[in-house]
C-alpha positions, 0 to 999 in steps of 0.5 A: 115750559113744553105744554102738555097735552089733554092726556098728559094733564089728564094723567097728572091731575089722575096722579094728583087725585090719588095723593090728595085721597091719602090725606083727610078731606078737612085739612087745608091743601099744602101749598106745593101741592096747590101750586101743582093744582093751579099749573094743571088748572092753567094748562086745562083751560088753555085746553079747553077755554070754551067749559063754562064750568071750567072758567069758573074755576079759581086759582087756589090761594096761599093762606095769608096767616103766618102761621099757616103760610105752608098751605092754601085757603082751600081743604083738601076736598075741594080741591078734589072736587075740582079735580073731577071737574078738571078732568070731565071737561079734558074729556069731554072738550 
């Protein structure tokens, strides 16, 4: 797979943000969606391995439950939250 570069990961994660902001900040992230997530977070700290705060970042996680399989373990305001992290440190790395 191409890698993308900081203003193309910038531009998908921008992308993701705004269809995460349709959705209420409580509700577990689907999991498609939070797979998109993690491929933006690896390609980020491929980018930018020196952010202490970026290496903190965890992969998100599918929800074990059978019942929950379709989504991750994280709400949907986290994972906004972590893509503000995401992009200030493109920026600033």
């Amino acid at each position: 797979m191409k890698r993308l570069d900081k203003n193309a990961i910038d531009e998908r994660l921008e992308a993701l943000y705004e269809g995460l902001q349709l959705m209420p900040p409580t509700s577990l992230c689907p999991w498609p969606v939070a797979r998109v997530f993690n491929k933006l977070l690896s390609q980020t700290k491929d980018e930018i391995d020196e952010d202490l705060v970026l290496r903190q970042v965890q992969t998100l996680k599918q929800h074990s439950s059978e019942d929950f399989r379709d989504v991750s373990t994280a709400h949907v305001g986290t994972v906004l939250a972590l893509i503000g992290q995401l992009r200030v440190a493109l920026r600033q790395g």
